[in-house]
Structures are given as C-alpha cells and as structure tokens.
C-alpha positions in Angstrom: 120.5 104.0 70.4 121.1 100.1 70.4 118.5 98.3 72.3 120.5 95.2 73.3 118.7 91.6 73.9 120.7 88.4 73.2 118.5 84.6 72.8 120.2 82.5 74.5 119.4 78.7 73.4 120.1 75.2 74.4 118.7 71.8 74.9 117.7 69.0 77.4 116.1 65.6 77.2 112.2 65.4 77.8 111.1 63.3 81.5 110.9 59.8 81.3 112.0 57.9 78.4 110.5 60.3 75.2 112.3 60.8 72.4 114.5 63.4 71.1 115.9 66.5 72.4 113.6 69.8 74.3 114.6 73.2 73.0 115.1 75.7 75.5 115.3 79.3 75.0 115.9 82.7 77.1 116.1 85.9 75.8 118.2 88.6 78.2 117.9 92.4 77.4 119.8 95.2 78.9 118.2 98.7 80.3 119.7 101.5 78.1 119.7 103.7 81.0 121.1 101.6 83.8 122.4 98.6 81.7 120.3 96.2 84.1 119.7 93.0 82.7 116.4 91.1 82.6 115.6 87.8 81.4 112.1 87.1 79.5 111.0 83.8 80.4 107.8 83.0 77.8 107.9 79.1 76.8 104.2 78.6 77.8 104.6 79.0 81.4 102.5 81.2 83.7 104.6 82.5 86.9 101.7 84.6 88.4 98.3 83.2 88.3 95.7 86.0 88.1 93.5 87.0 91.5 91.2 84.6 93.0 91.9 85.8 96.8 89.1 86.5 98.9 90.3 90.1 99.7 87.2 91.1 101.0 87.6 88.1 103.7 91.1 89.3 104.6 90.1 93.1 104.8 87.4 92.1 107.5 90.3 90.3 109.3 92.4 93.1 109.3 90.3 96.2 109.6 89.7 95.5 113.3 93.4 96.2 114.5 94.4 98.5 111.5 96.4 101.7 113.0 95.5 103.8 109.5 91.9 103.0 109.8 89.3 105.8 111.0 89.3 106.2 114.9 92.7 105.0 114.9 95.1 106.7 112.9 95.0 110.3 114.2 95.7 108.2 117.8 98.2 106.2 116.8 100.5 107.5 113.8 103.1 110.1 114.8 102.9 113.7 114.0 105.4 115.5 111.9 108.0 117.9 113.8 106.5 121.6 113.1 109.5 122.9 111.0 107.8 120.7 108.8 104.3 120.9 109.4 102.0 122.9 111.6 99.1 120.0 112.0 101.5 117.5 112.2 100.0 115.7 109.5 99.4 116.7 105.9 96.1 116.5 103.8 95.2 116.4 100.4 91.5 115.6 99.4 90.8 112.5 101.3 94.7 111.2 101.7 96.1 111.9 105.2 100.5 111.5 105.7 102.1 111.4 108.6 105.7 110.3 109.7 106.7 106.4 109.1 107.5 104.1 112.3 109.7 102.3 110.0 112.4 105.0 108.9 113.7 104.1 105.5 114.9 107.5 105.2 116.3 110.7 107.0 112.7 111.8 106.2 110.2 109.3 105.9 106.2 109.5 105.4 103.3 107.3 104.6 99.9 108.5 102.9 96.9 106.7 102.8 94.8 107.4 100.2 92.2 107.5 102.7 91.4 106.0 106.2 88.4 104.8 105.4 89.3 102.9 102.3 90.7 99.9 103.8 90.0 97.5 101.3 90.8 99.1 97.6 91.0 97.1 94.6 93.2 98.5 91.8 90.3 98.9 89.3 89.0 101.0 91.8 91.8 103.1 92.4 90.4 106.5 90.5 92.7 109.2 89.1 91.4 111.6 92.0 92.6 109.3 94.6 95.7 109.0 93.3 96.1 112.5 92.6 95.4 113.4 96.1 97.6 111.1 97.8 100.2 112.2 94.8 99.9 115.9 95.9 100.6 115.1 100.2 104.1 113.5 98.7 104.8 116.5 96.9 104.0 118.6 99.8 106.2 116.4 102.6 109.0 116.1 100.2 108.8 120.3 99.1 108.4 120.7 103.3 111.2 118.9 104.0 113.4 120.3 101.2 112.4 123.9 102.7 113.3 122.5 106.4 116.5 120.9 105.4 118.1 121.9 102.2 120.6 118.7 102.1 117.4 116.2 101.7 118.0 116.5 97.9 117.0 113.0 97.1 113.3 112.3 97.3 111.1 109.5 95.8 107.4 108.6 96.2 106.9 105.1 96.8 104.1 101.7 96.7 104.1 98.6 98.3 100.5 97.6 97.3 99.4 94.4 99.1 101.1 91.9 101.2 103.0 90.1 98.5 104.9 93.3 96.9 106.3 93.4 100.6 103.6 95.7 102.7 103.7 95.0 106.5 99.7 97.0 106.5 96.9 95.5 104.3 95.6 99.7 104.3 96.8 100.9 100.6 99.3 103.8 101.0 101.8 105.1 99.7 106.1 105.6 101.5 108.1 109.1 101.3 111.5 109.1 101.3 113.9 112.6 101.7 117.4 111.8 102.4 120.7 114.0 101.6 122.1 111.0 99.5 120.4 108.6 96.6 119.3 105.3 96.9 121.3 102.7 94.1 118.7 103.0 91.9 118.6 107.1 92.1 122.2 107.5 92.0 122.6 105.2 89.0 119.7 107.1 86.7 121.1 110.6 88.3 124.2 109.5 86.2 122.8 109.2 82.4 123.3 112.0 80.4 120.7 114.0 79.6 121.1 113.0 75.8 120.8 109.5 76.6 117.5 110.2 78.2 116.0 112.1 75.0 117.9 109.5 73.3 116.0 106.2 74.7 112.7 108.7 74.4 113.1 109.2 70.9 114.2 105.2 70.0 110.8 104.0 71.5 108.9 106.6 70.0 110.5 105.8 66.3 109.9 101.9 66.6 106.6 102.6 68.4 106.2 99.0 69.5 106.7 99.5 73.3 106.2 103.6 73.4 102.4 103.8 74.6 102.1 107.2 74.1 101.5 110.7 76.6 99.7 113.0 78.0 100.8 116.3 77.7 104.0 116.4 79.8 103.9 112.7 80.9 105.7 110.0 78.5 104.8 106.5 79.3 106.3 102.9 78.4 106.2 99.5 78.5 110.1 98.8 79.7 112.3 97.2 77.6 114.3 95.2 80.2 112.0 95.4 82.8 112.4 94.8 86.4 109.5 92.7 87.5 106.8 91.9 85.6 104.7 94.0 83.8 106.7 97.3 84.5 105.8 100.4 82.9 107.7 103.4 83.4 107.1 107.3 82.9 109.3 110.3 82.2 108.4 113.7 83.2 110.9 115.8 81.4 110.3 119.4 82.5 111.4 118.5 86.1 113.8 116.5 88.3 112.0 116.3 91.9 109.1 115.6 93.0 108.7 118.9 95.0 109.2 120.8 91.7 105.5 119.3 90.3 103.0 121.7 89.7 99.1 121.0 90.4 98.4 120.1 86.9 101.6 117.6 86.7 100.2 116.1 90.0 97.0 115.6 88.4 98.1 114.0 84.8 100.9 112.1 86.5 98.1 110.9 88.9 95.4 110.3 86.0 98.6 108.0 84.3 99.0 105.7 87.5 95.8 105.5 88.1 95.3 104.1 84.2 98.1 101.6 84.6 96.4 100.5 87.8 93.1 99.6 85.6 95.7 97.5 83.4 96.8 95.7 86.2 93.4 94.7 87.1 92.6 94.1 83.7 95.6 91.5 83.6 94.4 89.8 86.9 96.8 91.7 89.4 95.7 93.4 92.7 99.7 93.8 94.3 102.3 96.0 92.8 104.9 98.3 93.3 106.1 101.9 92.5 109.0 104.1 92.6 109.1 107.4 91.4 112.9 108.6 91.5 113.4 112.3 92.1 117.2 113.8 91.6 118.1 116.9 93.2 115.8 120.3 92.5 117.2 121.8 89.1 119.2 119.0 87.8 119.5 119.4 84.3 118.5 117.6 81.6 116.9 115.0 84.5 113.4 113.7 83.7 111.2 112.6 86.9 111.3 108.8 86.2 108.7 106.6 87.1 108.9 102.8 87.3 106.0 100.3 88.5 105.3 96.7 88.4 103.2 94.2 89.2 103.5 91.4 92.3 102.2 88.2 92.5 98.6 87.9 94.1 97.8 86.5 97.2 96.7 82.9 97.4 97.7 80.1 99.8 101.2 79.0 99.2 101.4 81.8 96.7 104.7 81.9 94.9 106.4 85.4 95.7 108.5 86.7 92.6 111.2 87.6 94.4 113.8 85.2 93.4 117.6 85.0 93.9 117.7 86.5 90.1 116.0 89.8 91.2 117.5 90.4 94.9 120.6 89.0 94.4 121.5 89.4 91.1 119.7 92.6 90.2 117.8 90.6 87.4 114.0 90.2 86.8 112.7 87.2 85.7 109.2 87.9 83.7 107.1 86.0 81.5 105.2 89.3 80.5 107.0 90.3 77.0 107.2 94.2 77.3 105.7 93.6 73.9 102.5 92.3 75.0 101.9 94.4 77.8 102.3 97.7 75.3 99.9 95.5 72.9 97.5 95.3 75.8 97.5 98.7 77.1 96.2 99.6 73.4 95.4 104.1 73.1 94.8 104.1 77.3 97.6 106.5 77.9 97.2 108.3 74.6 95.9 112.3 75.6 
C-alpha cells in the first residue's frame, strides 16, 4: 500500500524591507482508507497552546446548575422507553445513560462517567472509568439493536470540554443507533476488508507510526489525521459496538484511557472521539476508533475548527503523526 503525502513549496518576501525571499512549505497526505486529505502545518508555529485554564474555577461555576450532577440528574434527564430498558436508565460501575435531549440520532444516549465527577481532568480519567461508561454504550446500542433490528449503525461518541463542541462542562460520553450511517461510517463501511489488513500490515512493516496493541486492540498515530493529535484503533474480530465482549470493553477501555494520559501529557484537557460501528456481522469490518485533541480553554482561545476542516473536510495540524507515535513511546504496547 502507497501511503501518499505530496510537499508542497513556495515563497514570499519577509515583512518590512528584509532581504531575500521566505520559503514556505506544506506537506498534504491522503487517508488510505477514506482518501481524506490533511495538511501538516510544522514551520515553528504552535496552533494550540498547552492548558493554563482555571478549570477548577469554571467547574465551581458550573456545578451549581449542572442537570448530570448528583440530586439532579435522575430528576431531570429523561428515561429510556421500556422496550429498551426496564429502569429507564442504564448502569455500569459508576457511569449512569439515559436518553439525549438533543437527538442526533433515531436512538440517542449520553453516559456520564459518573454524576459526581463533575470536574475530571484527562490524566485522571482511569481505565475503570472509562471502561464502565464504555460498557453502558455497549449495552444501549445491543438494547436498541434487540428493540429495533434496522438501527444497524451505532457509534460511541466524546465531546470532552467546551472547546471540542460540548454544550455541558460534566464529561460524558453521546450514543448514536440509527438505521443509516453517518458520512464518515458509510465511507469506512465501504473499504474492502483487504485494504484494512492492508493499511494494518504497512504501519506495522515501517513501524514509525504503528504504536503497537494489546491483545485484540491495534492502535496508531494517523497518517493523515483529522485534527490534531489523532490516534486511531482497529478492533478486528468485530464490526459493532454491541458485538464487544467484557474483556474487549475493558482493553479497548484501558487503550482510551492511555491515550487520554498522552493528551495530558502533551498539555491537552479537550478532545474528541468516535468509535464507528458498521452493521452486526459485517465482514472483514474492524471496529474503528478515531480521537483527537481540541484546543484548551483560555480567553479568546482560538477554536481549531477552521474553514479547512468543516468545509473542506481537511485538518490543519502542526502535530506530525510522527511525533505524536515518538511520544507515545511502549504505552500501548501489551
């Protein structure tokens, strides 16, 4: 498999009156899934700042009127219907769903990891926490799959933080169960299996973004990414997300929750996730996993959302995949 980036160079004349000509460089690369472009932007610059945020301050602001916080959110979230779920609600460990006010789907949910963790840094995020609020996903999207066999197309989703587009400050994760894919799900349900194995097996042979597994869980630094610092994973022994078993909760869950400690590491406390789910028993379709950071919250913060990525379909980074594999070291190694 060819792994396509193209530099593209030219030059412009310094401010003011200094001599000579500046050269100017960006380098584009093309997913070898989806054939996405994405543009590396690294001349010296520095897009996204690390934290300095008071996000303590901010959770005290926001705890008072927060709807997922305890003695509020059994009183104030919805209840699922009970074709899906007796309670209403579904729990896992400490993470509580319930049905989403905002309906992005047919079938949509939100999990916090817990009510009472309003205010959770990423380098606090543990692997049980994520696991947990992992595992009430599964469950929605397997109830709602046994409710409605036409929802084939679920994914488990994160909006982390106000800046990756969060309306809540509380950290939780979205479920979405519809009977048709999203862009994104409809556009990876269409690779053949072989090119999936394929990509695997480049990144593994040149080794230089490929950060290893852990057991059934293959994870990356992306080659054309979509934001900055995206990793993704590949589950290949299943398609949905209602087809994970305990133990793929738990190492999938364990995996996050190690990428999340690299975020912080790298200064970030915002990001976002997508984990793309075809239908149940689509062959030769592995689980894909993408996530990314956002930029943090400061006053008059820059958000990274530019006309490139929304309207073009093209992320602007100054995170070389290359670096971000180099940083992540033997973490995801089992």
């Amino acid at each position: 498999m060819e792994l396509r980036r193209q530099v593209l160079r030219a030059e412009i004349l310094p401010p003011g009156d200094g001599p000579g000509a500046m050269p100017t460089s960006v380098e584009v690369r093309w997913d070898p899934l989806t054939g996405h472009g994405a543009r590396l932007v690294t001349a010296g610059t520095n897009l996204f700042p690390p934290a300095d945020f008071d996000l303590a301050g901010l959770a005290e602001e926001t705890r008072q009127s927060c709807p997922f916080c305890p003695g509020r959110v059994e009183r104030l979230t919805p209840r699922l219907p009970p074709a899906i779920s007796a309670e209403g609600r579904i729990r896992r460990g400490r993470a509580l769903l319930f049905p989403n006010l905002l309906t992005y789907a047919q079938y949509s949910s939100v999990s916090v990891y817990a009510p009472e963790l309003h205010l959770l840094p990423l380098g606090a995020m543990t692997p049980q926490l994520v696991t947990d609020n992992l595992a009430a996903q599964v469950a929605f999207a397997a109830a709602v799959l046994r409710h409605d066999p036409a929802a084939r197309w679920a994914s488990i989703n994160a909006n982390h933080m106000l800046p990756s587009g969060s309306s809540l400050f509380h950290p939780h994760l979205q479920g979405g169960v519809n009977p048709v894919p999203t862009t994104v799900q409809r556009l990876l349900a269409d690779v053949p299996a072989e090119r999936f194995a394929d990509y695997l097996r480049t990144e593994r042979r040149l080794g230089v973004r490929h950060l290893g597994g852990t057991g059934n869980v293959e994870w990356l630094a992306a080659f054309a990414p979509m934001g900055p610092g995206e990793l993704r994973a590949f589950v290949p022994a299943v398609a949905a997300p209602a087809g994970l078993s305990h133990e793929l909760v738990a190492e999938l869950g364990h995996g996050i929750a190690v990428a999340l400690g690299l975020y912080a590491e790298l200064g970030f406390e915002s990001f976002n996730l997508a984990l793309y789910g075809a239908p149940p028993g689509t062959a030769g379709y592995p689980l894909n996993l993408r996530m990314l950071c956002r930029s943090n919250l400061r006053p008059l913060y820059r958000s990274d959302a530019t006309y490139l990525e929304r309207l073009h379909w093209e992320a602007a980074v100054d995170l070389t995949p290359e670096e971000l594999a180099e940083r992540a070291g033997d973490r995801f190694r089992g």
